[in-house]
mmCIF file of the N, C-alpha and C atoms, coordinates in Angstrom:
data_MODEL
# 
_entry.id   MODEL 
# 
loop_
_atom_site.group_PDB 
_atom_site.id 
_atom_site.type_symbol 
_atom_site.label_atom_id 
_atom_site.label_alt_id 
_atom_site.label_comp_id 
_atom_site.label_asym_id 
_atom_site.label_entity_id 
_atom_site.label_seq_id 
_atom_site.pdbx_PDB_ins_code 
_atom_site.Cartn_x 
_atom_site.Cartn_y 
_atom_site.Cartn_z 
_atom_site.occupancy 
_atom_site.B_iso_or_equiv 
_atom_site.pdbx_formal_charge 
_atom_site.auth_seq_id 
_atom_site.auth_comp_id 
_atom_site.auth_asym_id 
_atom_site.auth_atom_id 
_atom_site.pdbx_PDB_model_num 
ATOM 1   N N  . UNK A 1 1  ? 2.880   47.027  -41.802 1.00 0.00 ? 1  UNK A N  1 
ATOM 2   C CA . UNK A 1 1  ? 1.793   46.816  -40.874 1.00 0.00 ? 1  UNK A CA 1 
ATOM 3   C C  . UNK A 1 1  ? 1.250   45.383  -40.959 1.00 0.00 ? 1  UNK A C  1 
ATOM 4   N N  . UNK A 1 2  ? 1.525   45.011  -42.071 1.00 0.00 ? 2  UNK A N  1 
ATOM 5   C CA . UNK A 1 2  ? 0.420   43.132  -42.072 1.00 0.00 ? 2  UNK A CA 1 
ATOM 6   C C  . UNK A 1 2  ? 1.682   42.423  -41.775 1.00 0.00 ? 2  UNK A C  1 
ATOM 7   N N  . UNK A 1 3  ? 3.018   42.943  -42.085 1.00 0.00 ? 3  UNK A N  1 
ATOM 8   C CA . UNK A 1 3  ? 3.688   41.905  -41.102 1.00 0.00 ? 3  UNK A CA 1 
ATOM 9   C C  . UNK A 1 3  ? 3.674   41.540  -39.758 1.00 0.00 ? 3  UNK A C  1 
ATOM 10  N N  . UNK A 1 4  ? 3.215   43.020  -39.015 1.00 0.00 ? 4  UNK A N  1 
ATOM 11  C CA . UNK A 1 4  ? 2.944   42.991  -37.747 1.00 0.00 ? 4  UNK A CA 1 
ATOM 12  C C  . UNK A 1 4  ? 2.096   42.177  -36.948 1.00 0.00 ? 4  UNK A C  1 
ATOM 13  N N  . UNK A 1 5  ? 0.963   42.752  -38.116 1.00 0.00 ? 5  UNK A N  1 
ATOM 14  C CA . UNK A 1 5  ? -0.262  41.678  -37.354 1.00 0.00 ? 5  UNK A CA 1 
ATOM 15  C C  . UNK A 1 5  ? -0.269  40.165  -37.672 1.00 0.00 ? 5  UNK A C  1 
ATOM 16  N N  . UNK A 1 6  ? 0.524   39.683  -38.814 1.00 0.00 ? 6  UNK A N  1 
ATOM 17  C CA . UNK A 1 6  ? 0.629   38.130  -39.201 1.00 0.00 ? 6  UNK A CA 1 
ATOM 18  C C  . UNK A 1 6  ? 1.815   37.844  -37.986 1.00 0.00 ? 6  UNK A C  1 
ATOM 19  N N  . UNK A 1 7  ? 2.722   38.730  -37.141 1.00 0.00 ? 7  UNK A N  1 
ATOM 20  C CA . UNK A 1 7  ? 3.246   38.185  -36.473 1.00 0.00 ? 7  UNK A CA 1 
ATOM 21  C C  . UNK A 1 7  ? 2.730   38.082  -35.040 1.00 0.00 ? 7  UNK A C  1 
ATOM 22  N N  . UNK A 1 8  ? 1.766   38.332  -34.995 1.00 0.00 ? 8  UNK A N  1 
ATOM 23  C CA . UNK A 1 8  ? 0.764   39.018  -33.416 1.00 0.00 ? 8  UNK A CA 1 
ATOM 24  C C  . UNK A 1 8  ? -0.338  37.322  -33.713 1.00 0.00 ? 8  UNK A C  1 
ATOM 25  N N  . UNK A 1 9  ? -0.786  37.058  -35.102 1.00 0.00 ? 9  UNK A N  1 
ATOM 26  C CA . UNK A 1 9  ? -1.662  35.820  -35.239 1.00 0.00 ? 9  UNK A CA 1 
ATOM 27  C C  . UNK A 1 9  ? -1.069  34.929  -34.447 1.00 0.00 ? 9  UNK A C  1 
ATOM 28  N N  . UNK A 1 10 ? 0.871   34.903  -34.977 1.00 0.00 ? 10 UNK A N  1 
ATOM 29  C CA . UNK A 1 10 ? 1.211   33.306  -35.307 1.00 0.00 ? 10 UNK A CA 1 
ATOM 30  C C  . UNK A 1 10 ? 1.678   33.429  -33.594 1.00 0.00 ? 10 UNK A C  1 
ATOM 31  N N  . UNK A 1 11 ? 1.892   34.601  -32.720 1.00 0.00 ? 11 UNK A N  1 
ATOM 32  C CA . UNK A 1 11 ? 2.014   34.459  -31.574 1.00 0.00 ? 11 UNK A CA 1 
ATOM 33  C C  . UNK A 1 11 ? 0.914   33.960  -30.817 1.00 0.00 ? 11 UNK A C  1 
ATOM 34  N N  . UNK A 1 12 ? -0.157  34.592  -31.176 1.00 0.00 ? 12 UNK A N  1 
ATOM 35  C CA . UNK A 1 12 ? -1.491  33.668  -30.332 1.00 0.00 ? 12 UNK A CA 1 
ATOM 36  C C  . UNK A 1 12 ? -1.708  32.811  -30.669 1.00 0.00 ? 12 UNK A C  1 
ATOM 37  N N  . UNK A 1 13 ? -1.594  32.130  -31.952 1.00 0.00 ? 13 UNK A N  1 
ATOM 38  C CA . UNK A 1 13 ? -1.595  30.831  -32.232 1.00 0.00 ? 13 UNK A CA 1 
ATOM 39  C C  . UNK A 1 13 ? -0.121  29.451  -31.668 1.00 0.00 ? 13 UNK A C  1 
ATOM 40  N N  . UNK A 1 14 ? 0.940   30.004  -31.342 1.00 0.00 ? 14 UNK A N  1 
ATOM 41  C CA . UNK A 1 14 ? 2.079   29.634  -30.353 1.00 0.00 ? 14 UNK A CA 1 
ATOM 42  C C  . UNK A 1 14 ? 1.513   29.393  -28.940 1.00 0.00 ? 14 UNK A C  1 
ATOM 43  N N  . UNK A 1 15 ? 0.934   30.646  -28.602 1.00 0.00 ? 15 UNK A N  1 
ATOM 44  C CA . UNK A 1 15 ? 0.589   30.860  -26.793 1.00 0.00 ? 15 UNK A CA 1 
ATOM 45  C C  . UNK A 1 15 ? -0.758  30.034  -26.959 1.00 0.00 ? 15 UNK A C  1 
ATOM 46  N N  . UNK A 1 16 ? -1.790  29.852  -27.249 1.00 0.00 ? 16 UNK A N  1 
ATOM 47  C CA . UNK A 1 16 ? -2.469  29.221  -27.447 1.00 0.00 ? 16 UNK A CA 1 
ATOM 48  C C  . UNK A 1 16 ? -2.031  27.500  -27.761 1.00 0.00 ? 16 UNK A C  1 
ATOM 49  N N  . UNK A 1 17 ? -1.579  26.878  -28.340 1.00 0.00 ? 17 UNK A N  1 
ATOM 50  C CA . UNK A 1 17 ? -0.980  25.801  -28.325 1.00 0.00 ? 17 UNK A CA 1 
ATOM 51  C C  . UNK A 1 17 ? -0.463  25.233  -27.413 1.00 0.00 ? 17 UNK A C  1 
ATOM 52  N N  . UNK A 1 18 ? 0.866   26.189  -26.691 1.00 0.00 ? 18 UNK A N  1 
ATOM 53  C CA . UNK A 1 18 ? 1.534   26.324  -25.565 1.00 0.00 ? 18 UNK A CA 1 
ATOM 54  C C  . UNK A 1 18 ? 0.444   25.713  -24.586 1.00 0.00 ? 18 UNK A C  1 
ATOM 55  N N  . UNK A 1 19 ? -0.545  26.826  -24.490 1.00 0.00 ? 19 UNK A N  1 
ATOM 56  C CA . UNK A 1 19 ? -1.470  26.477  -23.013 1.00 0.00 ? 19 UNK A CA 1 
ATOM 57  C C  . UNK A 1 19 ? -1.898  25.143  -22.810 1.00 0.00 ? 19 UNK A C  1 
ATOM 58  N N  . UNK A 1 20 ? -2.599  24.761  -24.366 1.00 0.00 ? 20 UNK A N  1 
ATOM 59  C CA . UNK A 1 20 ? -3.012  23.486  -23.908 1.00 0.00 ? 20 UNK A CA 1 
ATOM 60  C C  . UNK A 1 20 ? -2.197  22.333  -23.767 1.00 0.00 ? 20 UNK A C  1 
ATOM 61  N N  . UNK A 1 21 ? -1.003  22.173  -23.987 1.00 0.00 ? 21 UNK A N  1 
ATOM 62  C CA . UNK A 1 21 ? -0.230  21.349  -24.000 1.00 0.00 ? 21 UNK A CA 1 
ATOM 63  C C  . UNK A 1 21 ? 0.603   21.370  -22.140 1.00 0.00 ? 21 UNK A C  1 
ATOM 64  N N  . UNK A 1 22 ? -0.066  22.410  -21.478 1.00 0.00 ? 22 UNK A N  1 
ATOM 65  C CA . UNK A 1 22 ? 0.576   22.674  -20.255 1.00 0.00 ? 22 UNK A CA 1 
ATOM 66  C C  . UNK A 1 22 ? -0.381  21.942  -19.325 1.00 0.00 ? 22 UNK A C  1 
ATOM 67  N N  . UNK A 1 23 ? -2.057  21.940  -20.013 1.00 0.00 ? 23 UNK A N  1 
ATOM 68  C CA . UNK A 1 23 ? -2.842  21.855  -18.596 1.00 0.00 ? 23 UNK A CA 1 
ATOM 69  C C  . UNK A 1 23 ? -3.039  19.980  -18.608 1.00 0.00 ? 23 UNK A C  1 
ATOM 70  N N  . UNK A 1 24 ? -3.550  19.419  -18.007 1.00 0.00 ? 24 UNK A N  1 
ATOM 71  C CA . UNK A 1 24 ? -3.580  17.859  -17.905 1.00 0.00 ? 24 UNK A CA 1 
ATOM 72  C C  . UNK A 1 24 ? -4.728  17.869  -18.163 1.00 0.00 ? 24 UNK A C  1 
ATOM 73  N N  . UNK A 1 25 ? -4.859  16.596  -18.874 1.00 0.00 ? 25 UNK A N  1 
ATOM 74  C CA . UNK A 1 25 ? -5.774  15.896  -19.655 1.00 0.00 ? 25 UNK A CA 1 
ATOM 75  C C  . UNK A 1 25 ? -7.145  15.576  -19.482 1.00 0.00 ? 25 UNK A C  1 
ATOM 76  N N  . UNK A 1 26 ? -7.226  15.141  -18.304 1.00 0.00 ? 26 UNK A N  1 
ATOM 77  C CA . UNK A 1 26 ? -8.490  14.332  -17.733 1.00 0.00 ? 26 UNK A CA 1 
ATOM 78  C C  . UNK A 1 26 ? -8.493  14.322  -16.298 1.00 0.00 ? 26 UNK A C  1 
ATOM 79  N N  . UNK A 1 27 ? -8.732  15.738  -16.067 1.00 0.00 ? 27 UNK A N  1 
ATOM 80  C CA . UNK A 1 27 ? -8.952  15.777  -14.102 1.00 0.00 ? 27 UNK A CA 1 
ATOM 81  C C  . UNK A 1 27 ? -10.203 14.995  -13.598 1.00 0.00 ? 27 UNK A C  1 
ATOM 82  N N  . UNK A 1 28 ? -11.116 14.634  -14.173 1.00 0.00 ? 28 UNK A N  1 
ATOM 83  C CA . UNK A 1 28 ? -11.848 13.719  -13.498 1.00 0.00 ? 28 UNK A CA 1 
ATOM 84  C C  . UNK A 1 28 ? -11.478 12.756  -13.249 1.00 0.00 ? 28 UNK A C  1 
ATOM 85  N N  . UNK A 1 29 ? -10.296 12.035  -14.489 1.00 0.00 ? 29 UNK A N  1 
ATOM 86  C CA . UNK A 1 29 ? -9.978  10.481  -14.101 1.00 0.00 ? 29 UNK A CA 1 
ATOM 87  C C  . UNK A 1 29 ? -8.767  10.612  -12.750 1.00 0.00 ? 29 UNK A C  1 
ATOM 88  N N  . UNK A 1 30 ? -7.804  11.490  -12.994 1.00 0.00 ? 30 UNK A N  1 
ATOM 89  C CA . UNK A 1 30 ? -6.808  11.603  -11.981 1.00 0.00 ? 30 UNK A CA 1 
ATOM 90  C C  . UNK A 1 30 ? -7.995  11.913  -10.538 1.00 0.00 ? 30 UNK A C  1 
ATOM 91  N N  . UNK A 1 31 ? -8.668  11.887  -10.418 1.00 0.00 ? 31 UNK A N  1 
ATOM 92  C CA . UNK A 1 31 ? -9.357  12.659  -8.974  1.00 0.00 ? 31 UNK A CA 1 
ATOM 93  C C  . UNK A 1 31 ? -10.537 11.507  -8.904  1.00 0.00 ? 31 UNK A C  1 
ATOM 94  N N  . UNK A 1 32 ? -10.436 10.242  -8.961  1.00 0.00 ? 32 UNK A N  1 
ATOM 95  C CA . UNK A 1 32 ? -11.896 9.557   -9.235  1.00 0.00 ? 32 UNK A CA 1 
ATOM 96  C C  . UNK A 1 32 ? -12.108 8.878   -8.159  1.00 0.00 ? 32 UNK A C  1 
ATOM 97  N N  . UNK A 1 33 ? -12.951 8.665   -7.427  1.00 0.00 ? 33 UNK A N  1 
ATOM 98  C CA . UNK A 1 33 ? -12.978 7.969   -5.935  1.00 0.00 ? 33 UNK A CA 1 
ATOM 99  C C  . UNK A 1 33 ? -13.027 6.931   -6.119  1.00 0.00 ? 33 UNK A C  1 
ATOM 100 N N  . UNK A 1 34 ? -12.202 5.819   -5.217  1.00 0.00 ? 34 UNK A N  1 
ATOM 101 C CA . UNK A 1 34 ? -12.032 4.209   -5.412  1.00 0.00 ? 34 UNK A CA 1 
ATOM 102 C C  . UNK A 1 34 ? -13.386 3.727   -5.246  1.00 0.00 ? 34 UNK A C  1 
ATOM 103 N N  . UNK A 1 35 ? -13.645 2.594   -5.894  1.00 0.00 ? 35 UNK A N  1 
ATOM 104 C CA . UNK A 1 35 ? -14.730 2.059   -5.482  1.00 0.00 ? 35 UNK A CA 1 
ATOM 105 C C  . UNK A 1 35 ? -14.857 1.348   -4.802  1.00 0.00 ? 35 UNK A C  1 
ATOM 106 N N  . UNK A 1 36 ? -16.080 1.140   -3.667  1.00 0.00 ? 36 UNK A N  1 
ATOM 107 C CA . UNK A 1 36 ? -16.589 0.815   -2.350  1.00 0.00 ? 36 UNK A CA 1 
ATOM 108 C C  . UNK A 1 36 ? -15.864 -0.884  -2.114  1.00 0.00 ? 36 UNK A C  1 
ATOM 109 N N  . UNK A 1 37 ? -15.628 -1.195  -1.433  1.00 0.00 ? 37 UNK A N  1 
ATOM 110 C CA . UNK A 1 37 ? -15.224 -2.688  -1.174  1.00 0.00 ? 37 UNK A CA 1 
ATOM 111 C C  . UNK A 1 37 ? -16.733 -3.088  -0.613  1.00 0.00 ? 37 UNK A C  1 
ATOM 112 N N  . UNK A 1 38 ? -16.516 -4.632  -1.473  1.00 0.00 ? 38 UNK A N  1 
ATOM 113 C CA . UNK A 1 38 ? -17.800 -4.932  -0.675  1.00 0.00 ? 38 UNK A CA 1 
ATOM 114 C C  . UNK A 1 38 ? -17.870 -6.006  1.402   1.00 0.00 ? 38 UNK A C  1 
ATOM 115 N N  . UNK A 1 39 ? -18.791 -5.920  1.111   1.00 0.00 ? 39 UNK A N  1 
ATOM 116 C CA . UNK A 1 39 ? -18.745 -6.089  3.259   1.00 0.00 ? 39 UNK A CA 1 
ATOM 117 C C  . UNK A 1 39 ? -18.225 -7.001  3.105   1.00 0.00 ? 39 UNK A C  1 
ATOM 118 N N  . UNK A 1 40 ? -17.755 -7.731  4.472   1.00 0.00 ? 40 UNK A N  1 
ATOM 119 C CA . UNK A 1 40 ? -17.251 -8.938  4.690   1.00 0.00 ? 40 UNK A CA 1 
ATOM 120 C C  . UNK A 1 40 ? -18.408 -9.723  5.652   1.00 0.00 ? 40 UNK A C  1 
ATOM 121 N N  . UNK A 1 41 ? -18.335 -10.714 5.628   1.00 0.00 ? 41 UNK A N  1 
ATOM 122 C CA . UNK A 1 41 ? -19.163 -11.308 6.807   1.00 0.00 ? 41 UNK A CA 1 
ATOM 123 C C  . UNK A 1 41 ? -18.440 -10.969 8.445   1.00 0.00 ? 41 UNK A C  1 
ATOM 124 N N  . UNK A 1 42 ? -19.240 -10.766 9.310   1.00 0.00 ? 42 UNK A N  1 
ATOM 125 C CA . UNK A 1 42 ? -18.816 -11.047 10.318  1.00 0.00 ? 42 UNK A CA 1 
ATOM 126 C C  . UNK A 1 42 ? -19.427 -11.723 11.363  1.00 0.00 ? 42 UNK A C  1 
ATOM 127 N N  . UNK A 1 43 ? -18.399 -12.492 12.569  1.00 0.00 ? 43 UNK A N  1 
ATOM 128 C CA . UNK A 1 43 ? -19.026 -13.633 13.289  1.00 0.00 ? 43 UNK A CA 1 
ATOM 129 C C  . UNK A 1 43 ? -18.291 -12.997 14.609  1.00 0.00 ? 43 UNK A C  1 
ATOM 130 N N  . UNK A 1 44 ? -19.153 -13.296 15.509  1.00 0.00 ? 44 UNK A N  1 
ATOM 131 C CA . UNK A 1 44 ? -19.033 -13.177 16.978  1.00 0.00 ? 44 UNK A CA 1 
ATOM 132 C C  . UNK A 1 44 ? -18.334 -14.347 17.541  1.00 0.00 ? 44 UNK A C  1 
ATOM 133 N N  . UNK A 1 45 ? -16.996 -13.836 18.732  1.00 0.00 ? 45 UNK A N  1 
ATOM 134 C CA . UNK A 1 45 ? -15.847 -14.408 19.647  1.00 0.00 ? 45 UNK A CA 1 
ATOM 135 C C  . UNK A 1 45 ? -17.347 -15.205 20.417  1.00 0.00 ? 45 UNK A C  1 
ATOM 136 N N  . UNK A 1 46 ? -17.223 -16.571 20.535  1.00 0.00 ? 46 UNK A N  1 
ATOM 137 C CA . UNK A 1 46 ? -17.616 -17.001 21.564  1.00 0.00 ? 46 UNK A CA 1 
ATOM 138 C C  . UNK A 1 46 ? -17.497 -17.303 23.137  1.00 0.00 ? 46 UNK A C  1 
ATOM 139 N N  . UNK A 1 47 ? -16.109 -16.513 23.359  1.00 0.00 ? 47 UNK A N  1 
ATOM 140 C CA . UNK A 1 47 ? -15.711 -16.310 24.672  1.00 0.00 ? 47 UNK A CA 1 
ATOM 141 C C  . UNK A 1 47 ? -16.061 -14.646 25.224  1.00 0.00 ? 47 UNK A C  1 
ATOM 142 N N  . UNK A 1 48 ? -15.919 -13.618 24.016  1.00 0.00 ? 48 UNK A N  1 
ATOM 143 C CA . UNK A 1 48 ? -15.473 -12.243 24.651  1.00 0.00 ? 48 UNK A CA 1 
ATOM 144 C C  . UNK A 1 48 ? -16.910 -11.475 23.977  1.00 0.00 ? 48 UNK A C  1 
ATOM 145 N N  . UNK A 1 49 ? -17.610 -12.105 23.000  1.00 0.00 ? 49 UNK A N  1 
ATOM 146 C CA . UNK A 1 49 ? -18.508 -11.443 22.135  1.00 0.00 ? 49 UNK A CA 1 
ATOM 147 C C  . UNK A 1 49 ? -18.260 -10.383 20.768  1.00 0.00 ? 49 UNK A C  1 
ATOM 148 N N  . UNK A 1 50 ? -16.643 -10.428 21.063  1.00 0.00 ? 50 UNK A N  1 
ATOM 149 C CA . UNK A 1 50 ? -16.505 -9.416  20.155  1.00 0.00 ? 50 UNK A CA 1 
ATOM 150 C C  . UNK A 1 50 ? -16.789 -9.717  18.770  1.00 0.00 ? 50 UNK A C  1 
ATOM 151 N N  . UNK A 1 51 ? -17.183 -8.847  18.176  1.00 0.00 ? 51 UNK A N  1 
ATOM 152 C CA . UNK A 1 51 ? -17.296 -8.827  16.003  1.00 0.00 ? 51 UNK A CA 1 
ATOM 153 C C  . UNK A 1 51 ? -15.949 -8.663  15.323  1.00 0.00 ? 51 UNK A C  1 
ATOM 154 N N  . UNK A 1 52 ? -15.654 -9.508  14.630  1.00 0.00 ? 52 UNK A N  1 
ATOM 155 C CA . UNK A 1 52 ? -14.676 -9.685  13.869  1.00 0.00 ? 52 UNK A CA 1 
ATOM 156 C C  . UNK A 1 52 ? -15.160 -10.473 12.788  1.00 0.00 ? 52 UNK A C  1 
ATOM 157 N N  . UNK A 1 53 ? -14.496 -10.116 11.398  1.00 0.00 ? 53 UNK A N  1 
ATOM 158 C CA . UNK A 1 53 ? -14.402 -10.500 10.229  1.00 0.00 ? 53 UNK A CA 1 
ATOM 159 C C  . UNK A 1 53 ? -14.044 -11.720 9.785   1.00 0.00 ? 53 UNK A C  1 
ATOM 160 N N  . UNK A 1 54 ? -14.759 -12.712 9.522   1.00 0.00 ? 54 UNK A N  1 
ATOM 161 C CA . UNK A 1 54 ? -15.001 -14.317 9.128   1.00 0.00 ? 54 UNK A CA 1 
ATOM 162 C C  . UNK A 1 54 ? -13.557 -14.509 8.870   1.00 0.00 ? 54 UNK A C  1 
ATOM 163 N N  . UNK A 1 55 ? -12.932 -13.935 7.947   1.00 0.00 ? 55 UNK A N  1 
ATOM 164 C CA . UNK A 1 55 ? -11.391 -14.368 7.575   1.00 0.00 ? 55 UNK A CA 1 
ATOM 165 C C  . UNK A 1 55 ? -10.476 -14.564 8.280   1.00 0.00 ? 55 UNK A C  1 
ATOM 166 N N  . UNK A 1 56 ? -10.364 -13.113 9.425   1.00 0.00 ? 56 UNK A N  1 
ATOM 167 C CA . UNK A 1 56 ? -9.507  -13.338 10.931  1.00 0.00 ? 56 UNK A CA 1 
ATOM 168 C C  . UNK A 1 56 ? -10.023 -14.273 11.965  1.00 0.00 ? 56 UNK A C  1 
ATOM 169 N N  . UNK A 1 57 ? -11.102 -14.914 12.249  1.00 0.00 ? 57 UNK A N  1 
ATOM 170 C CA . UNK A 1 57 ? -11.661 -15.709 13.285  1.00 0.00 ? 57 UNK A CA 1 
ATOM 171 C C  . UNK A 1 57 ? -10.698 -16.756 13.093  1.00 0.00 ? 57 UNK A C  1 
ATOM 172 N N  . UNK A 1 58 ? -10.820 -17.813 14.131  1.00 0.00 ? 58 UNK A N  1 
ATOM 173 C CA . UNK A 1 58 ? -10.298 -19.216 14.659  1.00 0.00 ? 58 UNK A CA 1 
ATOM 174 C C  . UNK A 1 58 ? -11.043 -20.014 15.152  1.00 0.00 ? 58 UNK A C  1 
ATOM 175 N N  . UNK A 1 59 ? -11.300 -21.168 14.322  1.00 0.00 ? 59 UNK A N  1 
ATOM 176 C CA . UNK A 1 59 ? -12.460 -21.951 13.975  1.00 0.00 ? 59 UNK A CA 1 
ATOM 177 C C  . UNK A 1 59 ? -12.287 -22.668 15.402  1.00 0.00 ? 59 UNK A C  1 
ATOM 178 N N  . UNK A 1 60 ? -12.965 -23.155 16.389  1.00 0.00 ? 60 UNK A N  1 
ATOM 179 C CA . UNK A 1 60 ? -12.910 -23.794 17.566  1.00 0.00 ? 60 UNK A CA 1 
ATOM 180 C C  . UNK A 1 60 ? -13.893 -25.091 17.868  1.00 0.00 ? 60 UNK A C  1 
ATOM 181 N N  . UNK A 1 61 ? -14.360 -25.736 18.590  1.00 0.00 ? 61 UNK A N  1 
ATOM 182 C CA . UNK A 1 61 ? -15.412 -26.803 19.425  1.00 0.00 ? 61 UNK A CA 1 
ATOM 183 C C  . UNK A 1 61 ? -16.620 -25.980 19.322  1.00 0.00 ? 61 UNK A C  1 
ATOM 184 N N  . UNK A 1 62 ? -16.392 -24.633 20.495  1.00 0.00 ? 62 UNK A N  1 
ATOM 185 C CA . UNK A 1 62 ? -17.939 -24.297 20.311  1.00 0.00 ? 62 UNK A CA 1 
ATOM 186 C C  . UNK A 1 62 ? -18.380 -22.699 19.351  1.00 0.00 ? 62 UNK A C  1 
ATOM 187 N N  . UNK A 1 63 ? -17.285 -22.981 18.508  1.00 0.00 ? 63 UNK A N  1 
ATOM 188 C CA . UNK A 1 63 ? -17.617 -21.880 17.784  1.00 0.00 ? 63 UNK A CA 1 
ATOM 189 C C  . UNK A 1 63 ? -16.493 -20.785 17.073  1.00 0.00 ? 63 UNK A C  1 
ATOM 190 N N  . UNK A 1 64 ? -16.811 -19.997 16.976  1.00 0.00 ? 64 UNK A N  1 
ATOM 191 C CA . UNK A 1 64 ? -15.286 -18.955 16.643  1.00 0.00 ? 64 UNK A CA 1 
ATOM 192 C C  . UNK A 1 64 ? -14.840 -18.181 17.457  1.00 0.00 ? 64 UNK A C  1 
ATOM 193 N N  . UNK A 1 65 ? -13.357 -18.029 17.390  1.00 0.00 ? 65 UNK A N  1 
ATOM 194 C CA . UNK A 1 65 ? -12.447 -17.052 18.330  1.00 0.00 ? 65 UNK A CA 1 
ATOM 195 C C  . UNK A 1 65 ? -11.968 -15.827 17.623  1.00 0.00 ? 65 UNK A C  1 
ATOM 196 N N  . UNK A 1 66 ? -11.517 -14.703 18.536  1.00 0.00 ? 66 UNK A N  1 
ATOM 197 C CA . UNK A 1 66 ? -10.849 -13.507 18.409  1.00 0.00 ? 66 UNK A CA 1 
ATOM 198 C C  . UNK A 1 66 ? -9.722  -13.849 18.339  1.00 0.00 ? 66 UNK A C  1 
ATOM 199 N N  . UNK A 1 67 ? -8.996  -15.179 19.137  1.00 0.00 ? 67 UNK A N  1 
ATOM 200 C CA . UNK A 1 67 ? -8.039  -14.983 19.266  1.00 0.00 ? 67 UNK A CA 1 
ATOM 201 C C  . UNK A 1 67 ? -7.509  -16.913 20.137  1.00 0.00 ? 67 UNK A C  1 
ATOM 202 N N  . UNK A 1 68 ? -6.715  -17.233 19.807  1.00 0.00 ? 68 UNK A N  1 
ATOM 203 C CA . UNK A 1 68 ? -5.618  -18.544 20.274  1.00 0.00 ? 68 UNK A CA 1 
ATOM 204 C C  . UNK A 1 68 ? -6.173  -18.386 21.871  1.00 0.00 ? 68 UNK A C  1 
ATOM 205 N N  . UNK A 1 69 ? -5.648  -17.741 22.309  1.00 0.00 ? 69 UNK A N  1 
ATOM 206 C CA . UNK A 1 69 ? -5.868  -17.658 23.911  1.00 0.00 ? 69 UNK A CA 1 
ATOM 207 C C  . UNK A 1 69 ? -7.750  -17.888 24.439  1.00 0.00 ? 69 UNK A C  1 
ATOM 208 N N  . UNK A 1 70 ? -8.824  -17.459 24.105  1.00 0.00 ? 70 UNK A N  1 
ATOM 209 C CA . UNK A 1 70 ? -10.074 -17.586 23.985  1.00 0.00 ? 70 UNK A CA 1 
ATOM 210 C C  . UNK A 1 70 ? -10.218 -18.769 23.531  1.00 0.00 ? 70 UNK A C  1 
ATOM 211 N N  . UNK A 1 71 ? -10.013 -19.310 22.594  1.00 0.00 ? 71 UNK A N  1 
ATOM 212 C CA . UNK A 1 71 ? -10.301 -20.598 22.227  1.00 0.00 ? 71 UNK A CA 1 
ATOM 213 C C  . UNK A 1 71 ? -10.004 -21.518 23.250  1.00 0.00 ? 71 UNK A C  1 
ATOM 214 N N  . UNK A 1 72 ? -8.582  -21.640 23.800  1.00 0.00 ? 72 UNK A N  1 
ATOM 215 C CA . UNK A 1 72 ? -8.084  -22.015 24.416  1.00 0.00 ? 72 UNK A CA 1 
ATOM 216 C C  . UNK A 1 72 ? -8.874  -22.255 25.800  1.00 0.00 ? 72 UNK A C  1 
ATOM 217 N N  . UNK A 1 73 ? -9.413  -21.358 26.619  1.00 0.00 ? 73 UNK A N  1 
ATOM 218 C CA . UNK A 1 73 ? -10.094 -20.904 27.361  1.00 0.00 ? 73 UNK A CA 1 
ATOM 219 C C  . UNK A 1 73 ? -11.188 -21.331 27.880  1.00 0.00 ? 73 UNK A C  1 
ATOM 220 N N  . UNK A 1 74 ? -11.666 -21.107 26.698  1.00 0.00 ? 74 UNK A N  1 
ATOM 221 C CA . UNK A 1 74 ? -13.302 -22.153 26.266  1.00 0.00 ? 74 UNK A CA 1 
ATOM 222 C C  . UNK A 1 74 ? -13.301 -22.884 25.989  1.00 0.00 ? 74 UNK A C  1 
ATOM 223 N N  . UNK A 1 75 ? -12.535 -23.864 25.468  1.00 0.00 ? 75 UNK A N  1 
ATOM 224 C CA . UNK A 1 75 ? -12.889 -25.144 25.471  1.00 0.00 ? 75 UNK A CA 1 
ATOM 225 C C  . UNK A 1 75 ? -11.815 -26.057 26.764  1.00 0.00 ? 75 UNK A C  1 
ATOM 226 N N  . UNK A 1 76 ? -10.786 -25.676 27.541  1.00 0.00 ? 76 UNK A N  1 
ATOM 227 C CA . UNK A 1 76 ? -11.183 -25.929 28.804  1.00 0.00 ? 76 UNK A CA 1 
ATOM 228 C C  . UNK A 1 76 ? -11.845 -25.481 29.921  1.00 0.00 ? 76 UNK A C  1 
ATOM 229 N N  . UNK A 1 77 ? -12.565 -24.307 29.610  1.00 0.00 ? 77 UNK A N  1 
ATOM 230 C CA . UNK A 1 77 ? -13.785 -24.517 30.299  1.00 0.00 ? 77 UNK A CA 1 
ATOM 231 C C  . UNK A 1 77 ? -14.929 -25.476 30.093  1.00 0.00 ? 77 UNK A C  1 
ATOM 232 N N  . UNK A 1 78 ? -15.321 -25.493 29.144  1.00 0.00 ? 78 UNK A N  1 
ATOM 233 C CA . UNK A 1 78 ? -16.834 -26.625 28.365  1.00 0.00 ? 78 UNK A CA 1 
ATOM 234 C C  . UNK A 1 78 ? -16.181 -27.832 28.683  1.00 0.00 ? 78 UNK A C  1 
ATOM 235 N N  . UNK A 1 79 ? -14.552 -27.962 28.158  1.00 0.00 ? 79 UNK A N  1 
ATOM 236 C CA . UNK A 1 79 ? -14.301 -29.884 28.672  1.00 0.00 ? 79 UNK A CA 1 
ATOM 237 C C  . UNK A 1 79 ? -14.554 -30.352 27.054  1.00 0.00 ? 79 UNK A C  1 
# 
């Protein structure tokens, strides 16, 4: 009979081991939300009005563009 039950311990002590070695480690870090980017500036097309982001603009005469063609535009219009 105490062999029985010393063999019933060393099984829950197996299955027990087992388990934790199955589940993963740190579900908060695997699941963690990126952190926020911060804003960019943004500057208004002086031909179309549109908002766009300081980095994509195109520096011009009277100001910034959306785009080659607008620039273009506006400053033979103004002269």
């Amino acid at each position: 009979m105490k062999y029985v039950l010393l063999l019933a311990v060393l099984a829950l002590i197996i299955f027990i081991i087992g388990f934790k070695r199955g589940r993963p480690r740190e579900p908060e870090a695997r699941n963690k939300p990126a952190s926020p980017q911060a804003p960019k500036a943004m500057l208004r097309c002086a031909e179309c009005g549109m908002h766009l982001p300081a980095d994509e603009s195109l520096p011009g005469k009277g100001g910034v563009f959306c785009s080659a063609g607008h620039r273009n535009s506006f400053e033979a219009r103004e002269g």
